[in-house]
LUMNUMI-783930 format. One record per residue (C-alpha): residue in three letters; chain; x, y, z. Coordinates in pm, whole numbers, plus 50000, padded with zeros to 5 digits. Each point is the difference from the previous one (the first is absolute). Layout:
BEGIN
ALA A X Y Z
...
// end
This chain:
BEGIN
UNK A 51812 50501 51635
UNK A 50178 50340 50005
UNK A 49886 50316 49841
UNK A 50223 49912 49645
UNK A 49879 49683 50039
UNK A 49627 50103 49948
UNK A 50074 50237 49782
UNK A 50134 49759 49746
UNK A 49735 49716 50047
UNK A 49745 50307 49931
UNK A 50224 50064 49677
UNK A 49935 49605 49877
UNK A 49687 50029 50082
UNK A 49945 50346 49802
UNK A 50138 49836 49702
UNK A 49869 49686 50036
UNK A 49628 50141 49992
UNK A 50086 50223 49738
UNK A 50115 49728 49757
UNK A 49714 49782 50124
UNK A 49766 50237 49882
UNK A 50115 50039 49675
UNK A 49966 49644 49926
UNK A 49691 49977 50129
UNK A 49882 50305 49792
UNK A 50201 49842 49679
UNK A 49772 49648 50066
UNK A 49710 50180 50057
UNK A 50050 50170 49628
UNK A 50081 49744 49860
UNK A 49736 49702 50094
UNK A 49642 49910 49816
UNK A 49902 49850 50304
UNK A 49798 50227 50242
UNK A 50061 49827 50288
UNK A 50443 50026 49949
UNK A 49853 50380 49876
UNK A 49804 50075 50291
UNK A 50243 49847 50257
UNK A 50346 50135 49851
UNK A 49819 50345 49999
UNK A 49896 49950 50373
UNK A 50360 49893 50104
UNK A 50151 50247 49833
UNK A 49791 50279 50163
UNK A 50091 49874 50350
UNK A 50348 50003 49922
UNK A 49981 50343 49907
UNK A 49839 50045 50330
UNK A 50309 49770 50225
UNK A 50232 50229 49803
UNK A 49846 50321 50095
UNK A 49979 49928 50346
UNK A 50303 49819 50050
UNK A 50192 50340 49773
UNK A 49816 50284 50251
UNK A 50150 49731 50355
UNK A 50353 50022 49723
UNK A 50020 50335 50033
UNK A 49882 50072 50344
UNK A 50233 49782 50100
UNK A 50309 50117 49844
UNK A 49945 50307 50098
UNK A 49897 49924 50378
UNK A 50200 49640 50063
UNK A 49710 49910 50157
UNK A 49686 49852 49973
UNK A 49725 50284 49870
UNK A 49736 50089 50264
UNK A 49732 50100 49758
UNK A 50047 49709 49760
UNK A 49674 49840 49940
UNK A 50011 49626 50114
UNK A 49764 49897 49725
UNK A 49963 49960 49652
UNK A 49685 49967 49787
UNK A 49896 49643 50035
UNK A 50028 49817 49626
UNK A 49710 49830 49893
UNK A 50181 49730 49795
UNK A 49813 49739 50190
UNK A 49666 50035 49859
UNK A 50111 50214 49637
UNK A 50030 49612 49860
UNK A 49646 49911 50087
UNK A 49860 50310 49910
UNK A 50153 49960 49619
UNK A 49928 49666 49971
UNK A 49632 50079 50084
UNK A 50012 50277 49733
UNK A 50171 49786 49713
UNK A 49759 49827 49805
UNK A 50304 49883 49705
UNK A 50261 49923 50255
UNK A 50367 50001 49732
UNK A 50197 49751 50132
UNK A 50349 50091 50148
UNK A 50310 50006 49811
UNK A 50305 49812 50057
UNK A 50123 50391 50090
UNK A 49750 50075 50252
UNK A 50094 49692 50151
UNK A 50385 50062 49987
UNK A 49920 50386 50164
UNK A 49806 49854 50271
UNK A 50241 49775 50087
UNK A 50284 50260 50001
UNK A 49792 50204 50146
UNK A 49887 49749 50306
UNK A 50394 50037 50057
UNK A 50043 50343 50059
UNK A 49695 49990 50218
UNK A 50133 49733 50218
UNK A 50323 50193 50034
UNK A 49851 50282 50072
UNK A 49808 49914 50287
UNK A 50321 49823 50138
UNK A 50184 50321 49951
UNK A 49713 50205 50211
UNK A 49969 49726 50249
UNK A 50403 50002 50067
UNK A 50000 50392 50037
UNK A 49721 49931 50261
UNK A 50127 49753 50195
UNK A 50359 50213 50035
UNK A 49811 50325 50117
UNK A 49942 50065 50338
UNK A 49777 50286 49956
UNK A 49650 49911 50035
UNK A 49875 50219 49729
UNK A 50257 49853 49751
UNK A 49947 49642 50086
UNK A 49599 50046 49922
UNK A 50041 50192 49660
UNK A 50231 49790 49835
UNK A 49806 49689 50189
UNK A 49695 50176 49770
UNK A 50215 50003 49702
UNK A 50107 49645 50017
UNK A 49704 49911 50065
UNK A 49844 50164 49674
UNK A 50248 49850 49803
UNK A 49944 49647 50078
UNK A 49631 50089 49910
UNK A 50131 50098 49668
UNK A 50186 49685 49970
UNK A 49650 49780 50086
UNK A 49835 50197 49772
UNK A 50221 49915 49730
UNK A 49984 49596 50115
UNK A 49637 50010 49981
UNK A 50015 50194 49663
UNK A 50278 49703 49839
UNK A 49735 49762 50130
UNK A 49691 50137 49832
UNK A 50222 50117 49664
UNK A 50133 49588 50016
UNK A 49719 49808 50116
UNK A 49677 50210 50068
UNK A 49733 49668 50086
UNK A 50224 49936 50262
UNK A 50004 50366 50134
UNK A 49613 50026 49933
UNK A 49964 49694 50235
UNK A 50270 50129 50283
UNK A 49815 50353 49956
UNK A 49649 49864 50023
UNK A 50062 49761 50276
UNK A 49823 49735 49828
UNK A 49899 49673 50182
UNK A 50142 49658 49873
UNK A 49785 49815 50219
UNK A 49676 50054 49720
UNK A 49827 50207 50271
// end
């Protein structure tokens, strides 16, 4: 992948994590539920995040045609993962999703899913070691955006059966 090359799969991606955070912002408004609340908010932050990080390698790149050497190679871990728990735990009156929160998680599981294909196909064509780890990284937390999502259309569509996955309870009457 070539200098231009880069540059314009940066561009996508810059757009791309723009747009996905104001849906995720637009959900996040608009839902009763605080779990689609809680975990549009949370999305949307970290894509505010990808986009800042990926805008300052943007511009350090345009300017230098090369890959920044003071770039940090991280960004802040999200915490999706366990923000689902956490509100469940804290929800006594649990609102049931709409057929909308379902429809913007499933749109949204898309974008993910494309996303971290579009990150891991920018790593695999770089030969830089630095490169190849950070979008790696941002591939990576993508795809953990997408699961999150998953497990959140599973406990918005048929929570007993996410209680028991969560809870790891026995069949066997032990």
């Amino acid at each position: 992948m070539d200098t231009s090359e880069r540059i314009n799969a940066l561009e996508v991606a810059l757009k791309n994590e723009m747009n996905e955070r104001e849906f995720y912002l637009n959900h996040a408004k608009r839902t009763s539920n605080p779990v689609g609340k809680a975990m549009f908010q949370q999305i949307a932050d970290d894509e505010l995040e990808h986009y800042q990080r990926l805008n300052e390698l943007h511009e350090k790149w345009k300017n230098n045609e090369k890959w920044p050497e003071t770039l940090p190679l991280t960004v802040k871990q999200t915490n999706v993962k366990t923000l689902l728990q956490t509100v469940i735990q804290k929800s006594k009156d649990m609102p049931e999703a709409d057929s909308d929160d379902l429809a913007a998680i499933k749109i949204a599981t898309e974008f993910e899913a494309k996303g971290a294909e579009l990150y891991g196909e920018i790593s695999d064509a770089s030969s830089d070691p630095k490169e190849k780890a950070f979008f790696k990284m941002m591939s990576g937390m993508e795809r953990e955006h997408y699961l999150s999502l998953k497990d959140t259309e599973e406990f918005l569509t048929d929570p007993s059966s996410w209680y028991t996955r969560k809870e790891h309870h026995g069949l066997d009457g032990a």
